[in-house]
C-alpha positions in Angstrom: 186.1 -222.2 -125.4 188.2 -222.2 -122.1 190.5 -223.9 -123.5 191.6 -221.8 -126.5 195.1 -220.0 -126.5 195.0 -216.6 -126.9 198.3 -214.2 -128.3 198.3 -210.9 -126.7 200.9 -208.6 -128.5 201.0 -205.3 -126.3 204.7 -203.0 -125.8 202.8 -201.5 -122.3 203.6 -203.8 -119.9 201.6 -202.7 -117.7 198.3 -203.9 -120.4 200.4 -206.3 -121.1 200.1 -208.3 -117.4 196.8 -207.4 -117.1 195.0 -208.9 -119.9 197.4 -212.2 -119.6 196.3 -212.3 -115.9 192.2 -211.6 -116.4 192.4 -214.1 -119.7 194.4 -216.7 -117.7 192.0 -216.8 -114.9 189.1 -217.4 -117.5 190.5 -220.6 -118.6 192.8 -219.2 -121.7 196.2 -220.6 -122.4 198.0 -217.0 -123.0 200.8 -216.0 -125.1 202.2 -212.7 -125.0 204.6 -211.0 -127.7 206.1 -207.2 -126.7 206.8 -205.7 -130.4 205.8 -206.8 -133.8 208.6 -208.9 -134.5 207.6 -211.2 -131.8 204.3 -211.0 -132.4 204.8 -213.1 -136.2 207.3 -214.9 -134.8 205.2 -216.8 -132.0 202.2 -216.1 -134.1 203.4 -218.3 -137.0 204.9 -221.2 -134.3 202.2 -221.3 -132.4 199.1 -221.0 -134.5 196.8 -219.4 -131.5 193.2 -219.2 -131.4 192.9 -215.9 -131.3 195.4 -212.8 -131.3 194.7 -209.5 -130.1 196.8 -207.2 -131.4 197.8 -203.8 -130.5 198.2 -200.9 -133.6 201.1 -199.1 -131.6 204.0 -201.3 -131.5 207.6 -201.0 -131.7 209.6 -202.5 -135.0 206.6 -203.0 -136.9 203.6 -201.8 -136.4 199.4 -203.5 -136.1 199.1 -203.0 -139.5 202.3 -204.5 -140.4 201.5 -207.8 -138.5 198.6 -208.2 -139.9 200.2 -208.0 -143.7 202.7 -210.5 -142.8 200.7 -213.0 -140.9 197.8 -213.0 -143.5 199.3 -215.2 -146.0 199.8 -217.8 -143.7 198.0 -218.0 -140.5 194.1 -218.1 -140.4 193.8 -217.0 -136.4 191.5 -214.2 -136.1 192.8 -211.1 -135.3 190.9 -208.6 -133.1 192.9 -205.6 -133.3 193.8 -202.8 -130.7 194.0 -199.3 -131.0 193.4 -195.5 -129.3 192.6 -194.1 -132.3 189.1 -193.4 -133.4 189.1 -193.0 -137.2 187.2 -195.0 -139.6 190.2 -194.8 -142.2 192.4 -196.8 -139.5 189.4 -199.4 -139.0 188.8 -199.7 -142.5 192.6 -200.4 -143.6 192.8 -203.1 -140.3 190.0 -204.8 -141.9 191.9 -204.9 -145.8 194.9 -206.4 -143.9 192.8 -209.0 -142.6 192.0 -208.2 -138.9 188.5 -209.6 -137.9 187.2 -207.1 -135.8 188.8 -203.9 -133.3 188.3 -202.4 -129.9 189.0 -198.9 -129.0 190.8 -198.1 -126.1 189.7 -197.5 -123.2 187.8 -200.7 -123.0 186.4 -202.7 -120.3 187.8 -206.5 -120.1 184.3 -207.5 -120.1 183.5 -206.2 -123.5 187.0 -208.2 -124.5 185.9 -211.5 -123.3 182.9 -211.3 -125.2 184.9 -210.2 -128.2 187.1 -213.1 -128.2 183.8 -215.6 -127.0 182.2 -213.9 -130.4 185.7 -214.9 -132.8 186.0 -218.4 -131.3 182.1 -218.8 -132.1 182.6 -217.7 -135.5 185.5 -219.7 -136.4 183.4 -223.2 -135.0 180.3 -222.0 -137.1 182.5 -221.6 -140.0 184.1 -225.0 -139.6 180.9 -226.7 -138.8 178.6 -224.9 -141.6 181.9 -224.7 -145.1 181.0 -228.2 -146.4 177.8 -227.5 -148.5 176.4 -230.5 -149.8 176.4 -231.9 -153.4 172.7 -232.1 -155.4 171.5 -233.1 -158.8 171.3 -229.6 -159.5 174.4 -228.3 -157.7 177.6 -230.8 -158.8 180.4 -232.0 -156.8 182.8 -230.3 -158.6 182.9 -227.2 -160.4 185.2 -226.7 -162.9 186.5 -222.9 -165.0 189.6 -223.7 -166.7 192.2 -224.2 -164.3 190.0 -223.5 -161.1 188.3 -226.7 -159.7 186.2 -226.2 -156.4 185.4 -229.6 -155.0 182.2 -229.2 -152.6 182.5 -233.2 -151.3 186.4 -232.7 -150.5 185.7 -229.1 -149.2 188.7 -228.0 -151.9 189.5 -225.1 -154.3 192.3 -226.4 -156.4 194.1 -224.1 -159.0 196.1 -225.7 -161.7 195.8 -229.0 -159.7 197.3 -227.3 -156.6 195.2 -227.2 -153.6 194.3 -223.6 -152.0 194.8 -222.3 -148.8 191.0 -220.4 -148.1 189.5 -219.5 -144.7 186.0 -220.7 -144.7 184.1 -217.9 -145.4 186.7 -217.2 -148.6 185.6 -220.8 -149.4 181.4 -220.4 -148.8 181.9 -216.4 -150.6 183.5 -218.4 -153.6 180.9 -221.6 -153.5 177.9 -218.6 -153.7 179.1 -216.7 -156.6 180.1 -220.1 -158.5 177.3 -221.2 -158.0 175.3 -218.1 -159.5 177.6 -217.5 -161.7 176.9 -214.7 -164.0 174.7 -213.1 -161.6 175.2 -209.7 -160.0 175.3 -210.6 -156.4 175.0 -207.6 -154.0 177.0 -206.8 -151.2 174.0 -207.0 -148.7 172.9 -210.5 -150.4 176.5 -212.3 -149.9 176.3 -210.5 -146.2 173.0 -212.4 -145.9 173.5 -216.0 -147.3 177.2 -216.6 -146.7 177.5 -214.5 -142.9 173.8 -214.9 -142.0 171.6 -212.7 -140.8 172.5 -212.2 -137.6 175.7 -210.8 -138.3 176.7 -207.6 -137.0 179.1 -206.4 -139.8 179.0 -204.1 -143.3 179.6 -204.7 -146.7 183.5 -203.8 -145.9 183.9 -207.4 -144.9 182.7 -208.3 -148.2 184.6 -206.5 -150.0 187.8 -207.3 -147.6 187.1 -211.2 -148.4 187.2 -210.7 -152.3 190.0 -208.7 -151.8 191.6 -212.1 -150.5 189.7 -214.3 -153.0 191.3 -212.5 -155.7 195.0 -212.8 -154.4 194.3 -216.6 -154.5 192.3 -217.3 -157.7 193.1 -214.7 -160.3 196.3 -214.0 -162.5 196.2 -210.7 -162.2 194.2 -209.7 -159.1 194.3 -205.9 -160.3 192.4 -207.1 -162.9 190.5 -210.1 -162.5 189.0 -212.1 -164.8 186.5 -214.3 -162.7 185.5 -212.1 -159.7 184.1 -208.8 -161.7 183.0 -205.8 -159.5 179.8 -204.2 -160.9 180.2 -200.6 -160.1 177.2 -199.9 -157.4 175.6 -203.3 -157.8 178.0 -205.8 -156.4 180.0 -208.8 -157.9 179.7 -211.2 -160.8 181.5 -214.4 -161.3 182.7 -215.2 -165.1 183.4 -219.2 -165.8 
């Protein structure tokens, strides 16, 4: 996708120049943001294709990004950092960043990174809109919760939501088997496919989001129930 624009938010200048340059030459429209601040700022206005985003930054931090761009712009994120440990990894992911290089890295591993998020976000466009049967209905409805398979729309209360596609297709699976203990490995299967290179993190990282959306009390939901060891169970 040569034509994508890519937001690289990195305080070394140094990085900075060089990943704008090698992008540039590929065919990338690049944007570049030198602290967190910035980095929401252009983010939010600009609505990139990607963002690559370092953890380190000056006036708010990876992490911090992440938390405040989240609710409002769907760009992947492929985060940044030096630091090796799963903990950091793990709480990138429950902020909402879609996949992490370590430094030192080469900028050929990076291209294919961002070739691999651009992909994903097409597939995901191409493949949300599942189609309507005799046995599976347009609509769904569970109280105030209406997901709309022919509009491609989860409304709540009459008000339409704002879900990334795999939030949507996640949602559409359990619905759809409602009352069924659905794995972690299973929703990794049907809804991310099988030749996706990922762990039952982003699973859990998606209902994480899911909740925030769709339940009252996303502490304690009421429609997306987590079966200790087993997985999750939708309740209409």
């Amino acid at each position: 996708m040569p034509s994508a624009t890519v937001l690289v938010v990195e305080d070394e200048r140094a990085l900075r120049e060089s990943l704008a340059y090698t992008l540039e030459r590929q065919g990338y429209r690049v944007l570049t943001a030198v602290d967190g601040w910035q980095a929401v700022q252009v983010a939010r206005q600009q609505a990139p294709d990607v963002i690559i985003l370092d953890i380190m930054l000056p006036s708010m931090d990876g992490f911090e990004v992440c938390r405040a761009l989240r609710p409002q712009v769907s760009s992947p994120i492929l985060m940044l950092t030096a630091r090796t440990e799963e903990l950091d990894r793990v709480l990138g992911l429950e902020l909402g960043a879609d996949d992490y290089l370590t430094k030192p890295f080469s900028m050929r591993e990076l291209q294919a990174r961002i070739k691999a998020l651009l992909r994903r976000v097409k597939i995901d466009q191409d493949n949300a809109r599942p189609s309507s049967t005799e046995d599976s209905p347009s609509v769904w409805v569970f109280d105030d919760l209406e997901i709309d398979s022919l509009r491609h729309e989860v409304r709540l209360k009459g008000k339409a939501l704002a879900l990334k596609p795999k939030e949507y297709e996640t949602l559409c699976y359990l619905a759809e088997h409602r009352g069924h203990v659905i794995s972690r490995q299973k929703l990794l299967t049907e809804v991310w496919g099988w030749e996706y290179v990922g762990n039952s993190r982003t699973v859990d990282v998606h209902i994480h989001w899911l909740r925030e959306k769709i339940e009252e009390n996303p502490t304690a939901p009421r429609r997306i129930i987590t079966v200790r060891g087993a997985g999750y169970r939708f309740e209409g």
